[in-house]
N, C-alpha and C positions, 0 to 999 in steps of 0.2 A: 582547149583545156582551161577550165577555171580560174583564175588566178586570186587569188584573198590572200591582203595584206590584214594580218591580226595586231591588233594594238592592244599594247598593255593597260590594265584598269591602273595601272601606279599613276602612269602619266597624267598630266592636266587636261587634254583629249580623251574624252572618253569614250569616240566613238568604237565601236564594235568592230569595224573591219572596212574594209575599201576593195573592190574590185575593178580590174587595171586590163581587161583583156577587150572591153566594147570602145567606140568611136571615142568617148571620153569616160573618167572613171567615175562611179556608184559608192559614196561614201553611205554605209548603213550602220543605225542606231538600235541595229534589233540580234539576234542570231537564232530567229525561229521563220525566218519571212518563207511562205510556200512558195514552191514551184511557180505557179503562174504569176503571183504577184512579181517575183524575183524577172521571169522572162516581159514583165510588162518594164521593169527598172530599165532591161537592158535593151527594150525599143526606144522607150524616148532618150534612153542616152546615144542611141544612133541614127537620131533623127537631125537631119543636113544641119537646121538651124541653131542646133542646141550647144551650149557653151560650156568651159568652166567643168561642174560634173554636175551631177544628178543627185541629191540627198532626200534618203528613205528616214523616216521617222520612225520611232519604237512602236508606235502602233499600227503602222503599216498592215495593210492586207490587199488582197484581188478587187481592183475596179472595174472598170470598162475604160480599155486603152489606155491608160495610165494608173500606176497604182495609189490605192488610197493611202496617205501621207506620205506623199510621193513630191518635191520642192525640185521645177526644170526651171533653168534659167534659157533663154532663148535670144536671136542677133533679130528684130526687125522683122518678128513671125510671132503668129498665134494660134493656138490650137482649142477651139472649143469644146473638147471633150478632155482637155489637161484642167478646166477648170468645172468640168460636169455640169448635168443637167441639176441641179438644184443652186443657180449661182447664189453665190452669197449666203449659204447656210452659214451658219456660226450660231454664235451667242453669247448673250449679255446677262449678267450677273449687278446685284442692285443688295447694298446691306442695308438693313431696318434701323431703328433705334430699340426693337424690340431684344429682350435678352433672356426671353423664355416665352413658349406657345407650349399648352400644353394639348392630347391627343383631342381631346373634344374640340379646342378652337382649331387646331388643325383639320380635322375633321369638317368644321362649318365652312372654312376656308377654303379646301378644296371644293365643296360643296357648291359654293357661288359659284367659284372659278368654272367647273363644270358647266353651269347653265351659261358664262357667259362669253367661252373659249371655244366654237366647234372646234374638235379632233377628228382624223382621220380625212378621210374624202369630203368630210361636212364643212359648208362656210355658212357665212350670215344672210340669213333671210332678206336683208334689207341691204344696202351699197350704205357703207360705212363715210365719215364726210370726208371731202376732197382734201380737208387741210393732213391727212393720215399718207397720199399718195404725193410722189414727186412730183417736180415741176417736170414738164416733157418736153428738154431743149432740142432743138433741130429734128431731122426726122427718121422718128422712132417707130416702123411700120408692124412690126411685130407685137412694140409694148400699145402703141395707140389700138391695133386688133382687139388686143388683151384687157386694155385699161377698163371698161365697164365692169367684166367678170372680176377684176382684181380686187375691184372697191368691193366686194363681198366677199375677197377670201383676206385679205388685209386684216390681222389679228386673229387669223386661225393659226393652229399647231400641226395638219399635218398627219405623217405619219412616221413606220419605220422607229428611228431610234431618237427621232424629236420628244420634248420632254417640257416638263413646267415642275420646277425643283424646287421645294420650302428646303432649307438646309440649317445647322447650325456651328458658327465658325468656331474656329479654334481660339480666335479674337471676344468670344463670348457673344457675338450677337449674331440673331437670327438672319440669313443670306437669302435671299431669290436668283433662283437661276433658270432662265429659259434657252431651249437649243431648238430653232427652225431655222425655214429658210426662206426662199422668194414662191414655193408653191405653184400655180399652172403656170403664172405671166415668166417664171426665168427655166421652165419645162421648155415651153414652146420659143424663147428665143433661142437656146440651147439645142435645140431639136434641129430647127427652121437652117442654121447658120454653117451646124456638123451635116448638114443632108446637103448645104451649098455648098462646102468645102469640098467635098466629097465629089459632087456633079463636076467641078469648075478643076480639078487635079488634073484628069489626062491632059486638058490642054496648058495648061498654067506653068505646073511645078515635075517636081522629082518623082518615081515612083514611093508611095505610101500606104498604109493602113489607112482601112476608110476608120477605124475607129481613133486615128491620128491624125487625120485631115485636117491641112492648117491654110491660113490668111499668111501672105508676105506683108509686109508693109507697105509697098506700093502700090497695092490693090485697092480700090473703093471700100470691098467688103470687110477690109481688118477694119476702117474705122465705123464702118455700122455695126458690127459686132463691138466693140472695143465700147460706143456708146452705150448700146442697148445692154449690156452686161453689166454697167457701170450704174446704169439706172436700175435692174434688177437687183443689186449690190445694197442698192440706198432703201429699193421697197424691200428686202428680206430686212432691213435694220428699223424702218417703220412696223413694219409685222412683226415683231419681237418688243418694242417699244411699245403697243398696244397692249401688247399680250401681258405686258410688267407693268399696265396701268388698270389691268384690268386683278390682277394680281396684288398690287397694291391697295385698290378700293376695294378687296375680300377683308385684305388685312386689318384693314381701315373698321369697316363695317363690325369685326367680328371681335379686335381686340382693340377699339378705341385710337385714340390721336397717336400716329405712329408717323416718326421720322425716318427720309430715304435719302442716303449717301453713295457715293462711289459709284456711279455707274461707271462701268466696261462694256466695250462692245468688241468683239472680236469674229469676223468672217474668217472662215478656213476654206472655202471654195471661190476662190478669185483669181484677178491675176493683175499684173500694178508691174508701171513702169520704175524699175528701180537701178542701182549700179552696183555690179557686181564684178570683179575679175579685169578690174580696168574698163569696162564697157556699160555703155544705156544696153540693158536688159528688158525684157519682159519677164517677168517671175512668176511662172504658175504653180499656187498650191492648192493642190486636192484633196482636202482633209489634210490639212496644216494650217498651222495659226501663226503668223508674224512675231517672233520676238526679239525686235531691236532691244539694245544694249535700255534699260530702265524702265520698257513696256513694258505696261500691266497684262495680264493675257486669263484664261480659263482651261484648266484641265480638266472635264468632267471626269469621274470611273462610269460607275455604275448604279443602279435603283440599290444596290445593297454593298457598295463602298465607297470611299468616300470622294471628292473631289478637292480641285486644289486653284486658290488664287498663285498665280505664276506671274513673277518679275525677269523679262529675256536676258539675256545674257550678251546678246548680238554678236553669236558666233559666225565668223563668215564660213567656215566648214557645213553649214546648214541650211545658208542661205539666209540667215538672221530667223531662223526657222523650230519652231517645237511641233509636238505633238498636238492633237486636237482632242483626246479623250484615251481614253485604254485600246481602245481596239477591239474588234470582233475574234475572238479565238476561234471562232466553228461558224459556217455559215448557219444562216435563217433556216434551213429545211433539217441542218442535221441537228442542230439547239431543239426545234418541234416532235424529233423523233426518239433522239436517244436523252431528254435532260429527263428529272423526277420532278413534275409537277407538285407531289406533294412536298417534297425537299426543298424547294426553291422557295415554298409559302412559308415553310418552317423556317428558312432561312431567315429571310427578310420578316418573319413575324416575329423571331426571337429577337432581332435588331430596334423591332419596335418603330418600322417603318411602315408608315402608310404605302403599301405599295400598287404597283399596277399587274401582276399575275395572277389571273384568274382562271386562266383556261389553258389548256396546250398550246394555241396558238399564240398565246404570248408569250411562250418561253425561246422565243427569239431573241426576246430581250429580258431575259431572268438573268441574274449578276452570274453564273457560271459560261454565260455563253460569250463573254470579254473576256480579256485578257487580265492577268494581273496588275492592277492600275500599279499597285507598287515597285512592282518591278518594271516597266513600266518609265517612270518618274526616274529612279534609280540608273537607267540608261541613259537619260538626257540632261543629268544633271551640271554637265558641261554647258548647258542649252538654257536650261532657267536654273533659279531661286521662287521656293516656296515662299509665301507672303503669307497666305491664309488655309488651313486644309478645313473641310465643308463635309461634316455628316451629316448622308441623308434623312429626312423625318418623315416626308411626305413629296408622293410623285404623282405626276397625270403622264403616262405616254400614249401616244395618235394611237 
């Protein structure tokens, strides 16, 4: 039987509730989480290595084997699908000195950006220079495979719900904000590492979930994964660093000598040795973002609300842990079936946002198929402090 400890909104904890009936307890930030997602919370919380408890973020939803904003603290073990196939996704936020772009320069803006960003499955024609890709210490057999193809997707965007965002802050100047990740090179180490976890368990470890298959520490393989994820970590933040220079030189071209401040970088799919509960942990977050006590951090919403610069709060009930954006409220096939394509245009056209819905198939990603950023925000406010909030003006999604 279920067990849910309710916590009052009075108190200084804000969290939602805590569930006290699996191997250890599921402290959650939401009270809307599905079914599946909720039964993925209560695997890796009864997963042998796992410590301390399990912390769900407000925009939580269904992963693969772990759910998305989903913060496992672990003894001396790694799970490559706790940190997913897109390692190092995140994203970096950059303010202008600009304090007004009007529709037409935003318009041209995008415009460049377009010719010199491929989206979706598209990379660049040409292998991009080496000073763009990491240095490759020790030996990286997956990334060195990968490394040629990389240098051509390095400074792409991607697809899904990756994004390249003109915004404008509540601080009065013009914001950039881009959300990718590491693209095929941290596909394929992620692939390569959960397919050897998986092969190497009957004889190794405990019974498990092949979509839980983990590395112990004393294994060779945790520290080749633990490398080569670490190097996908550093090219998904070169690939976003391209992408905001390429972003920049629109800006540059279209509205003249323009100052850039504040860079942020924030991954939300990693995993980083830290201390939690008295103990050297492994912390993995899966669509979560890091917010020690006076990190800066990024909350996106949506193409059609707003977004938020976030200062953490470093709660250890979280894992020093927020949200990574709003959240998917409906998956991808049912946002395609049942959203109003013509409502969603009306939407975001009355907003007077350059947006990216043109078709039914993009209404995977039309601002109805997330969550209410606001609310939202409002559940983890125990978690961060707002700095900056960021209306959208103009968007490119893969």
């Amino acid at each position: 039987m279920l067990t849910l400890v309710q916590r009052n909104d009075n108190r200084k904890m804000s969290m939602i509730r805590e569930i006290t009936t699996e191997k250890i307890p599921i402290k959650l930030w939401l009270d809307d989480i599905e079914d599946t997602a909720l039964q993925q919370a209560k695997d890796i919380a009864n997963m042998p290595f796992s410590i301390g408890h399990v912390a769900i973020m407000p925009d939580s939803h269904q992963g693969y084997g772990m759910p998305i904003g989903g913060v496992l603290a672990m003894v001396k073990c790694i799970v490559p699908n706790a940190v997913g196939v897109d390692i190092g996704c995140g994203m970096c936020s950059l303010r202008t000195s600009l304090t007004h772009i009007d529709q037409e320069q935003l318009k041209k803006v995008m415009g460049i950006v377009r010719k010199t960003v491929p989206v979706g499955f598209n990379h660049h024609n040409e292998p991009q220079p080496e000073s763009w890709m990491p240095d490759i210490n020790g030996d990286l057999k997956i990334v060195e495979q990968e490394y040629d193809s990389a240098r051509k997707q390095v400074g792409t965007l991607g697809g899904g719900n990756h994004f390249i965002e003109i915004q404008k802050g509540s601080d009065g100047y013009i914001w950039i904000m881009v959300h990718s990740g590491s693209r095929n090179i941290g596909y394929k180490v992620a692939e390569y590492y959960n397919n050897l976890a998986i092969k190497l368990a009957p004889q190794c470890f405990t019974e498990m979930k092949d979509d839980l298959a983990y590395f112990p520490e004393d294994i060779i393989h945790f520290q080749e994964y633990y490398q080569e994820m670490e190097y996908c970590i550093e090219f998904a933040l070169n690939n976003r660093r391209l992408m905001m220079e390429r972003v920049k030189e629109a800006l540059t071209e279209v509205c003249g000598d323009t100052g850039f401040d504040m860079f942020i970088n924030k991954p939300h799919n990693f995993a980083d040795r830290e201390q939690h509960f008295g103990h050297d942990v492994i912390v993995h977050r899966k669509g979560a973002t890091r917010a020690r006590k006076g990190e800066l951090g990024m909350i996106p919403g949506s193409q059609g609300s707003p977004s938020y610069i976030v200062i953490g709060k470093g709660n250890p009930d979280s894992l020093e842990s927020c949200s990574h954006g709003a959240g998917r409220g409906m998956s991808r096939n049912r946002a395609r079936k049942i959203l109003d394509l013509a409502h969603e245009k009306d939407q975001l056209e009355g907003m007077g946002v350059i947006h990216a819905v043109r078709n039914r198939k993009d209404l995977d990603e039309a601002p109805s198929s997330y969550k209410d950023i606001r609310k939202v925000m409002a559940n983890q406010k125990d978690l961060i402090d707002i700095h900056t909030e960021l209306t959208p003006l103009a968007v490119i999604k893969g």
